[in-house]
C-alpha positions in Angstrom: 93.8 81.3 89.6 94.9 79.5 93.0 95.1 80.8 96.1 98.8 82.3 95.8 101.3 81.6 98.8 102.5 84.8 100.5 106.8 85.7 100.4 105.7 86.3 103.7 105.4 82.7 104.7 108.0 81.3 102.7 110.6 83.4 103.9 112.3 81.6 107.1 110.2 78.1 106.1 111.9 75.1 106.6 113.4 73.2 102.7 113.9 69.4 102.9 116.2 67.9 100.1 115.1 64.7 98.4 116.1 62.4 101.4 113.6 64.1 103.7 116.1 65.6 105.5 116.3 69.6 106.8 118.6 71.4 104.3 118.5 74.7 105.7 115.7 77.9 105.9 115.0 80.2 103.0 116.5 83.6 103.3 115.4 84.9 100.2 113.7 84.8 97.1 115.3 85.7 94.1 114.3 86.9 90.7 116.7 87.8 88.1 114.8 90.4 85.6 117.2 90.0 82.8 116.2 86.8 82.0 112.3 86.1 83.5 110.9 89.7 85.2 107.8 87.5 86.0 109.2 84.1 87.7 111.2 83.3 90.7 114.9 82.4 89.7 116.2 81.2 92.8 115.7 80.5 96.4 118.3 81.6 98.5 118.6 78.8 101.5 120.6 79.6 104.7 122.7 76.2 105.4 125.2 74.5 107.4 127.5 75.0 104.7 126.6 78.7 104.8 124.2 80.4 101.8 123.2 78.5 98.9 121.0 79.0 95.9 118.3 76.6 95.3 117.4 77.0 91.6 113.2 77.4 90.9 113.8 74.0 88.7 114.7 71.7 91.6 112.0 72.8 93.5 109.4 69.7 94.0 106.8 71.0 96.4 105.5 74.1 98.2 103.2 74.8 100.7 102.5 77.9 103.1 104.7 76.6 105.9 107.9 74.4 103.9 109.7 73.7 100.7 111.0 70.5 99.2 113.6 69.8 96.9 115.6 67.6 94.6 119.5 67.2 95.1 122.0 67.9 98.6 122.7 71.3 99.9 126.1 70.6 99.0 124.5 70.2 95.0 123.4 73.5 95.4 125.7 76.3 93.7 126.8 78.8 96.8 125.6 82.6 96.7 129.0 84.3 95.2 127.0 87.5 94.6 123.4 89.3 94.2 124.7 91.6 91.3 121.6 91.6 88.8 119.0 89.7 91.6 116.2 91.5 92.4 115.9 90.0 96.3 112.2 90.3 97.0 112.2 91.0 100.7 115.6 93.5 100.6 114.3 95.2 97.4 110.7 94.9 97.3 108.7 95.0 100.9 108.0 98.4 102.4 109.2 99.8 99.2 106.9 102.4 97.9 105.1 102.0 94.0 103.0 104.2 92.4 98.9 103.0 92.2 97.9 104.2 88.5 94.3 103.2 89.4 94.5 105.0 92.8 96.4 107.7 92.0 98.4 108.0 95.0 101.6 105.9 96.6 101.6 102.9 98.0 103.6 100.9 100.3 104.3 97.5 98.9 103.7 94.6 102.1 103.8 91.3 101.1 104.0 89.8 97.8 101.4 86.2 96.3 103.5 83.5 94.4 101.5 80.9 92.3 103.4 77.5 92.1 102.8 75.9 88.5 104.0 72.5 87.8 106.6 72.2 85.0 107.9 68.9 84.3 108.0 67.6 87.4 109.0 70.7 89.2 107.2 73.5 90.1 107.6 77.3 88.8 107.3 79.6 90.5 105.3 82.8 89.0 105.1 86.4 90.9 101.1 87.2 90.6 100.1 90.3 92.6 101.5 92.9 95.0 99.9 93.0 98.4 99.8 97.0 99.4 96.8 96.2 101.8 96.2 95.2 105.4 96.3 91.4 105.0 100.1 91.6 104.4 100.7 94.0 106.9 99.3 91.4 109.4 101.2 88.3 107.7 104.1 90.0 108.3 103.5 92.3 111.7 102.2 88.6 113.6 105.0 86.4 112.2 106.6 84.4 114.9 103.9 85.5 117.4 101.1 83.3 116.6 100.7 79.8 114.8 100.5 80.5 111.1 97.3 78.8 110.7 95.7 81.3 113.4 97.9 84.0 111.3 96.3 82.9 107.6 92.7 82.5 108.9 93.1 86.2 110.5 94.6 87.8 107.1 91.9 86.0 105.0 89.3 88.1 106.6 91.2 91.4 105.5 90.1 93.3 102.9 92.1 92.4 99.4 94.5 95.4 98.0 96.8 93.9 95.5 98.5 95.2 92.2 99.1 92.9 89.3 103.1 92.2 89.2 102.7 93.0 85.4 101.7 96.2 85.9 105.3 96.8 88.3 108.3 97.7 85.8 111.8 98.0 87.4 114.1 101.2 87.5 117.4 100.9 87.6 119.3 99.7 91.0 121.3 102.5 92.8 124.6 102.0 94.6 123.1 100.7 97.6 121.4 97.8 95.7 117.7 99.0 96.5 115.4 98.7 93.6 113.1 101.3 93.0 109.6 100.6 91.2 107.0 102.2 89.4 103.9 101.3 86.9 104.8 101.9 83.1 105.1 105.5 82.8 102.7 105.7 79.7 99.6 104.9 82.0 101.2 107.6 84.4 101.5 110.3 82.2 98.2 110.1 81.2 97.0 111.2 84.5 95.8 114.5 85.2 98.6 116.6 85.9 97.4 117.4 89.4 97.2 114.0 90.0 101.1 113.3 89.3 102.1 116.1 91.2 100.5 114.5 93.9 102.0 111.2 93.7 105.8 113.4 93.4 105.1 114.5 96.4 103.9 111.6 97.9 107.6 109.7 96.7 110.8 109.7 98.8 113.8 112.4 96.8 115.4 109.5 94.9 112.0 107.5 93.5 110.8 110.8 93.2 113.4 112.3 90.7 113.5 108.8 88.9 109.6 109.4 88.0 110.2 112.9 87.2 112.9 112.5 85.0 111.3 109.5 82.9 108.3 112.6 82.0 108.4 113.2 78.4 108.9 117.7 78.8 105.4 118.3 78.1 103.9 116.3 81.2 106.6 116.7 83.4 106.0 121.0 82.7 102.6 120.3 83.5 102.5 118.1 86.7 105.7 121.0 87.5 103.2 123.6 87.5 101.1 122.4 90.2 103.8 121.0 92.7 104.7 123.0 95.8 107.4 125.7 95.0 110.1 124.6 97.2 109.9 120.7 95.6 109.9 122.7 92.6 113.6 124.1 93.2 114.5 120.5 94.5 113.1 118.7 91.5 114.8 121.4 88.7 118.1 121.7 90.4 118.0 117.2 90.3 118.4 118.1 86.2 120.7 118.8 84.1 120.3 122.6 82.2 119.2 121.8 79.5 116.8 119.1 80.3 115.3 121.8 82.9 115.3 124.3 80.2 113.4 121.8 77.6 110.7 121.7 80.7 110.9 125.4 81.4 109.9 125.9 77.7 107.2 123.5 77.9 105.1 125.7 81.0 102.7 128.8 80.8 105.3 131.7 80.6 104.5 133.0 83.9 104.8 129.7 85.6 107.9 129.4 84.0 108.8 132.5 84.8 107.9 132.1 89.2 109.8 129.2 88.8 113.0 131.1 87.5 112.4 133.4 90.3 112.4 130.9 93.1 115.8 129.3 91.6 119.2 130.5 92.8 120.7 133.1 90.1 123.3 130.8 88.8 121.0 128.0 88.3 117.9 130.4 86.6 120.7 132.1 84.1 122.2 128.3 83.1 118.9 127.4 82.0 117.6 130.8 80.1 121.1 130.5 78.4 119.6 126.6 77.2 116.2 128.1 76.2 115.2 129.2 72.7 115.9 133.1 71.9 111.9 133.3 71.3 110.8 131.9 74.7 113.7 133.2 76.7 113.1 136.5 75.9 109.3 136.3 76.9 110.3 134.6 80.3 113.1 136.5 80.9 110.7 139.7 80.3 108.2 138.4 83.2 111.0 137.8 85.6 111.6 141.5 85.9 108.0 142.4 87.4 107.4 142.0 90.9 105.7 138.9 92.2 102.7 139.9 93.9 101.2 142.1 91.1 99.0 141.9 88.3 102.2 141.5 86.3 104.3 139.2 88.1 101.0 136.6 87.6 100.2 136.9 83.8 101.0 134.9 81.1 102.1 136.5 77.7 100.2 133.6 76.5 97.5 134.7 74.8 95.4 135.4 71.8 94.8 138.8 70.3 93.4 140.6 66.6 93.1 144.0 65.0 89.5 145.0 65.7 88.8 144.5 62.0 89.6 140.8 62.0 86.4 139.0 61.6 85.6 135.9 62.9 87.2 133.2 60.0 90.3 135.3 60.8 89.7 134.0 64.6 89.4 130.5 64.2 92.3 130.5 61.9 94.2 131.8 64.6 93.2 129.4 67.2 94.2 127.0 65.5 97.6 127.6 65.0 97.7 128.5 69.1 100.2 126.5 71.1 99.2 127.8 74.2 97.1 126.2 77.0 93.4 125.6 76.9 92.8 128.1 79.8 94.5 131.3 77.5 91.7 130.8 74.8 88.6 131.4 76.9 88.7 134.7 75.4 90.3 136.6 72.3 91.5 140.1 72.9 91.6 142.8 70.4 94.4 145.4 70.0 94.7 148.3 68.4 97.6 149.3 65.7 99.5 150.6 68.4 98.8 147.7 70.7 96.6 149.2 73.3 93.5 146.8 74.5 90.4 147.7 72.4 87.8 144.7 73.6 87.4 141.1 74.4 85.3 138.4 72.6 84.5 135.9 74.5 84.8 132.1 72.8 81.2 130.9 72.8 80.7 134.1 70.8 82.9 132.8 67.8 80.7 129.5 67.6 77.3 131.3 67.4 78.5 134.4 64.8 79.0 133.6 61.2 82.3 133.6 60.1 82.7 137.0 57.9 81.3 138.5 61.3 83.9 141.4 62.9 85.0 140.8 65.9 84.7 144.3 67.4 81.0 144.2 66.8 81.0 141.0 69.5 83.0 142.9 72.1 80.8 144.0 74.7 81.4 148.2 75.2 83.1 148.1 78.3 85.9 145.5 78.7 88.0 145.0 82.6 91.4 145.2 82.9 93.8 146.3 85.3 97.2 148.0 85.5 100.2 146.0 85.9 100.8 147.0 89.2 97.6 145.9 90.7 98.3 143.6 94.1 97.0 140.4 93.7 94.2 140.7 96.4 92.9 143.4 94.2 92.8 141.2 91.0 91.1 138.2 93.0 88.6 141.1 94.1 88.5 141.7 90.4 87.6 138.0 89.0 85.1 137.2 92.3 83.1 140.6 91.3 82.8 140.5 87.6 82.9 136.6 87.7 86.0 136.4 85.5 87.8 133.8 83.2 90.4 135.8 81.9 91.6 139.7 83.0 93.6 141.5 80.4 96.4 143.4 82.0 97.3 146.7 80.3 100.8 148.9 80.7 100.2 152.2 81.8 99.4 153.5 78.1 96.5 151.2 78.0 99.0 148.3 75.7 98.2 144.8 76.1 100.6 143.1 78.2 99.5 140.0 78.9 96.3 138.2 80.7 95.7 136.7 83.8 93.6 133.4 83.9 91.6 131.7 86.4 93.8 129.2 87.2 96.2 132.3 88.5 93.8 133.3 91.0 93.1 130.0 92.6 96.8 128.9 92.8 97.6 132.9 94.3 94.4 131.8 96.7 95.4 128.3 98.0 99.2 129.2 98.6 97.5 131.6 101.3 95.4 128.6 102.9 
């Protein structure tokens, strides 16, 4: 492809109509997604007779420093509105987008146009998004320096561009800015820690645009590792039973912090949207206190009579729903529910299936009481090097487990 010609240096260049003469300076250029998201619709031309819209067709000829065209100013149809233009400076520049490939916001500076004769004319295509320093110079030595001097110093900077492809359009707010972002199948199939990142990278608005386009499975995920208080901001953006569809969709204890943090009014709207099943589980976390054992485990587990065998086992997990994390190991309970051992999962794969399970448990198996402080069930997982820690009531009953991923999120919100 050709070297493209930056927005930056057509914006305020000189257009001469088909007699030579000056017609005016170009204020803008326009693109109108509706019909081509992909080519430049119109030019919008500051001229004596005030603003004027120089269609892409009757463009002749384009260089970095002016335009030419066919036809008068006076030809040219007047701007009446922008309603449905997507302006490239107003809406685009310094507007933030989400690099996929980077995973991390970006700040869009300058944008490359490739000219490509049609029938005499010249279209005008959008090619790639500058978010590096060579537009940021464009633009920052504008008017300052000749724009020879100013092309031959942004050549030299490194190259940072995003294909215009990859940049889909949300819809515009009230006050007519346009916020972007790459298609959201490529972002959802980030890591979760990843998107959570970018969320909190983004400005409120673009930020509750992205979250609300998640399907309720990724948005639950990227939910869970987002900073509590954007957590609140981000839930209370949705409507109840949206939130409650997320809510659903996260480890039961996550969900059930998350309920915690919310005001009352807000936490009961959105157990009253919830399934009977999963609001009663959540609902049944939020009365522990935080900082113990119980207020960090997940009911999200899997558990057998110790006379299950093995087959039984597997069976089992595959009918779990749960996350990965809550299958390290499988817990065995009693008829009465009290814990009775713990078979780790690399012990399923190397038993034979009509093996029992209580013969894999090893004799002595940690837990802790559901009162036990968090520092002390950190202690717990650094000392016996820990993947899961069964939590017991104070008959010895299963109540839940408390997973790695517990412990390092209790550990960095103390950093």
């Amino acid at each position: 492809m050709p070297p493209g010609i930056a927005l930056s240096r057509i914006l305020g260049a000189p257009v001469y109509d088909d007699s030579g003469a000056m017609a005016g300076r170009v204020r803008e250029v326009a693109v109108t997604p509706a019909e081509d998201p992909n080519r430049v619709a119109d030019l919008l031309v500051k001229t004596a007779e005030g603003d004027r819209l120089l269609p892409a067709r009757l463009v002749r000829g384009l260089d970095r420093f002016s335009v030419r065209a066919s036809g008068k100013p006076a030809e040219w149809p007047p701007l009446v509105s922008s309603e449905g233009m997507l302006l490239l400076e107003r809406d685009l520049l310094d507007q933030q987008i989400i690099d996929v490939s980077g995973r991390k916001v970006v700040r869009v500076n300058d944008v490359d146009l490739y000219p490509e004769p049609f029938n005499g004319s010249l279209k005008l295509k959008i090619g790639m998004v500058d978010i590096g320093l060579r537009g940021a110079v464009r633009r920052l030595l504008k008017g300052l320096a000749p724009g020879v001097a100013i092309e031959a110093l942004a050549g030299r900077m490194p190259e940072r561009v995003i294909p215009w492809e990859a940049v889909n359009l949300i819809e515009t707010d009230p006050a007519r800015r346009v916020h972007l972002k790459l298609e959201y199948a490529k972002l959802s199939r980030l890591h979760p820690a990843d998107i959570a990142d970018i969320l909190e990278d983004l400005a409120p608005a673009e930020r509750e645009a992205i979250f609300q386009s998640l399907d309720d499975e990724v948005a639950a995920e990227a939910l869970e590792e987002i900073d509590p208080r954007m957590q609140v901001e981000l839930m209370r953006s949705i409507e109840s039973d949206k939130a409650a569809d997320i809510v659903e969709e996260m480890d039961p204890d996550a969900a059930a912090d998350l309920l915690g943090d919310l005001p009352e009014e807000t936490s009961e709207e959105i157990l009253e949207e919830m399934e009977p099943e999963e609001r009663q589980e959540v609902a049944e976390l939020l009365a522990y206190e935080e900082h113990t054992a119980a207020g960090r485990m997940t009911t999200d587990y899997v558990d057998l009579p110790p006379e299950a065998t093995v087959g039984d086992a597997i069976e089992k997990l595959r009918q779990f729903e749960g996350e990965a994390e809550s299958i390290a190991t499988i817990f065995l309970a009693d008829s009465e529910g009290k814990l009775a051992g713990a078979v780790p999962l690399v012990s399923l794969v190397l038993a034979p299936a009509t093996t029992l399970l209580s013969t894999l448990s090893p004799e002595h198996v940690i837990s802790c009481t559901e009162d036990t402080h968090d520092e002390e069930v950190a202690e717990m997982f650094d000392k016996y090097n820990l993947s899961m820690l069964p939590v017991v009531d104070e008959n010895g009953k299963l109540s839940g487990v408390i997973t790695a991923d517990d412990v390092i999120s209790v550990l960095r919100s103390r950093l």
